[in-house]
C-alpha positions in Angstrom: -20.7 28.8 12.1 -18.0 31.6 11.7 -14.3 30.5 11.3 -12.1 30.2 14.6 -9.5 32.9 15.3 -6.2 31.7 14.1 -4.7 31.2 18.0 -8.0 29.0 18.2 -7.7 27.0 15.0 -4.2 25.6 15.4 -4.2 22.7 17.7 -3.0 22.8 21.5 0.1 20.4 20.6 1.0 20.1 16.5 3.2 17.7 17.0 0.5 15.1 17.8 -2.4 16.0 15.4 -4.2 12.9 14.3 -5.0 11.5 11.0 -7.4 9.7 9.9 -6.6 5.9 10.0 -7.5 3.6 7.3 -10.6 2.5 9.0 -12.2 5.2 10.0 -15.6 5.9 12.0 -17.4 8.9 11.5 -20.4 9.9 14.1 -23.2 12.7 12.9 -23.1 15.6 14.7 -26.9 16.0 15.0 -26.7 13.5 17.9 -25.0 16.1 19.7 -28.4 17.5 20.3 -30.7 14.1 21.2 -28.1 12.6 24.2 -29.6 14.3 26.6 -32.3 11.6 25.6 -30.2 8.9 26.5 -28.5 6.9 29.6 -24.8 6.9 29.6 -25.0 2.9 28.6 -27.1 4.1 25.3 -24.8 6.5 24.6 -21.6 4.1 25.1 -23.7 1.5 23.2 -24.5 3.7 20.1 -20.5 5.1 20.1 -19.5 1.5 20.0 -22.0 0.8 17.3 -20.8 3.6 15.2 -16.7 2.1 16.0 -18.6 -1.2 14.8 -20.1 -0.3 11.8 -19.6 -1.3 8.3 -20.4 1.5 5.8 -23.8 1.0 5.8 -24.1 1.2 9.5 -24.5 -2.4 9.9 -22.5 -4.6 12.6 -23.4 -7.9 14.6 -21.8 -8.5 18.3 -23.5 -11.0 20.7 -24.7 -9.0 23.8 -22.3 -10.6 26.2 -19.3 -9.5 24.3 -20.9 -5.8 23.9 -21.2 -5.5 27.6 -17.9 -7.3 28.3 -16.0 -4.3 26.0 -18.0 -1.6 27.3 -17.7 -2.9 31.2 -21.6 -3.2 31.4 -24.0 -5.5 32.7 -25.6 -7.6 29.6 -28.9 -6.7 30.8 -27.8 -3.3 30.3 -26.6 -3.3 26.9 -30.5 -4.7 26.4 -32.1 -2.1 27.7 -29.5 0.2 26.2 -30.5 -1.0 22.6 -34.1 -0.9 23.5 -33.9 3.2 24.1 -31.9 3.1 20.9 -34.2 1.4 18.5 -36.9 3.5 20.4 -35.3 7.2 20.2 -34.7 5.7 15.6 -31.3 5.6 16.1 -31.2 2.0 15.7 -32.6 -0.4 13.9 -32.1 -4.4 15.4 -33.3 -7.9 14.0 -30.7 -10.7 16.1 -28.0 -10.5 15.6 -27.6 -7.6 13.1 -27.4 -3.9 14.1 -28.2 -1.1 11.7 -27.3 2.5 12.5 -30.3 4.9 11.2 -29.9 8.0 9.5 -30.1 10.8 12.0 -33.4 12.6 11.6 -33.3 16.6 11.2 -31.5 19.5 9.4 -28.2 18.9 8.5 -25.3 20.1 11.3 
């Protein structure tokens, strides 16, 4: 990808650029290209995942308190992490959820 034009590169407001924090998340950006595979509550589920994560994509949060932060049903945040584990974005054995690597030439 070619550089920005310098107008383009320097943000909209400097005087609130953001750093990054001391825990930081980091989402790949090959998953740009598979969410048109997914329901809005996959794709809220696998953002809070990646928020969640240690760093080796590993987190555990009981259903109920998934679906309570993300304002979702819990049976949704079920079937949510059933698409997930379905499109290998996700790996789950109760009560553990790992983040997979994303699949496909690098961004």
């Amino acid at each position: 990808m070619p550089p920005l034009p310098p107008q383009l590169a320097d943000p909209v407001d400097p005087t609130r650029v953001r750093t990054l924090p001391r825990h930081f998340a980091w989402i790949d950006h090959r998953l740009r290209d598979r969410l048109r595979d997914l329901s809005l509550e996959a794709i809220a589920l696998l953002v809070f995942l990646h928020l969640a994560a240690d760093k080796t994509g590993c987190s555990f949060w009981a259903d109920a308190t998934i679906a309570k932060k993300l304002g979702l049903r819990e049976g949704d945040v079920v079937h949510a992490r059933a698409r997930l584990v379905a499109q290998g974005l996700v790996a789950y054995r109760y009560p553990l959820y790992q983040l997979l690597p994303v699949e496909g030439p690098p961004a």
